[in-house]
C-alpha positions in Angstrom: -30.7 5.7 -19.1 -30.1 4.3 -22.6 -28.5 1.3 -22.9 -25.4 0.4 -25.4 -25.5 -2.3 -27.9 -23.6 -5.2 -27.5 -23.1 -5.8 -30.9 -20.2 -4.7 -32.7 -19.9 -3.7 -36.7 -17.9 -5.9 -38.4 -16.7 -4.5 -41.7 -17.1 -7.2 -44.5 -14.8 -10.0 -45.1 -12.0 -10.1 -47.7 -12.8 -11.7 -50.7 -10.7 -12.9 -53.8 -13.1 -11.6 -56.0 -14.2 -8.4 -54.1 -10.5 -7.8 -54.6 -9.6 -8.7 -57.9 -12.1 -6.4 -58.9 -11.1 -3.7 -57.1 -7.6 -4.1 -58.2 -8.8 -4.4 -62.2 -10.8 -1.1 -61.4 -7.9 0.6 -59.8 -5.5 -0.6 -62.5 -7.7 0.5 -65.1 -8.4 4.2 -64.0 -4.8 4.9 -63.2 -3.8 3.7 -67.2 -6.6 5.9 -68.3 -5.8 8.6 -66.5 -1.9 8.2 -67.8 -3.4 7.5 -71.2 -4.8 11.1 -71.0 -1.8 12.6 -69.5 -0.1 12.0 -72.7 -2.0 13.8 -74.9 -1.0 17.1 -73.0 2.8 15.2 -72.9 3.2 15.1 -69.8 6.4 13.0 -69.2 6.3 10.4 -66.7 2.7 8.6 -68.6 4.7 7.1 -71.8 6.5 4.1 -69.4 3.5 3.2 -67.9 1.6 2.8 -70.5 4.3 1.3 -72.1 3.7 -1.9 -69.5 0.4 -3.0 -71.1 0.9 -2.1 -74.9 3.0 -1.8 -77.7 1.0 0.2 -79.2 2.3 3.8 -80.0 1.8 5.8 -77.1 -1.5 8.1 -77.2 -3.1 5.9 -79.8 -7.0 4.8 -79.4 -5.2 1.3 -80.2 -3.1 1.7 -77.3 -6.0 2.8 -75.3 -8.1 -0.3 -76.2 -5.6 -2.6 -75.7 -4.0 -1.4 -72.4 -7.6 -0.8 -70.7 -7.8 -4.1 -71.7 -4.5 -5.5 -70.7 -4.6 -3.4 -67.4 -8.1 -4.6 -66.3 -6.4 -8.0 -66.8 -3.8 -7.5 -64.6 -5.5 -5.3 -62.1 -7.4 -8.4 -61.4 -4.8 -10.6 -61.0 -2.6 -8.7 -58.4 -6.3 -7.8 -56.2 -7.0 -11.4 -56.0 -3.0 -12.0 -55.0 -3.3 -9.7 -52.4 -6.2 -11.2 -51.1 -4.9 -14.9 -51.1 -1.6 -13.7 -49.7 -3.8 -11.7 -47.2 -5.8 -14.4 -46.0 -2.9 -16.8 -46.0 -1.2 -14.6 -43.6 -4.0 -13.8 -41.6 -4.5 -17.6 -40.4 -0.5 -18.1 -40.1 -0.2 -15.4 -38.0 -3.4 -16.3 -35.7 -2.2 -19.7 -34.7 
């Protein structure tokens, strides 16, 4: 008879900066991959590329600086959700 582990797998903790990364990554594919809708004009890419740049819309300029801008932001809303995460996690455990 085999016997069965008592150990269990515990997935690795949330943390800020595992998520603010994640987040900038995110962020950062999703404008490049609006960024490259518009040069086949597909319609709903211009606004939300239009959140990270004033740049005209298609530009290498506008790439450069909403990669940029998005990476920025990416980064801030994973580590947000991963304070707010945590913070919740202990309120809700006591």
């Amino acid at each position: 008879m085999t016997s069965i582990s008592a150990t269990e797998a515990r997935a690795p903790s949330l943390t800020i900066a595992r998520s603010a990364a994640t987040g900038a990554a995110t962020l950062a594919v999703l404008f490049l991959t609006c960024w490259l809708a518009t040069l086949i004009n597909f319609a709903g890419s211009h606004a939300f590329i239009s959140l990270f740049t004033t740049a005209p819309v298609g530009t290498t300029a506008a790439l450069a600086i909403g990669l940029c801008w998005s990476l920025v932001f990416g980064g801030i809303t994973g580590a947000l959700v991963a304070f707010f995460y945590k913070a919740f996690g202990s309120v809700l455990r006591a």
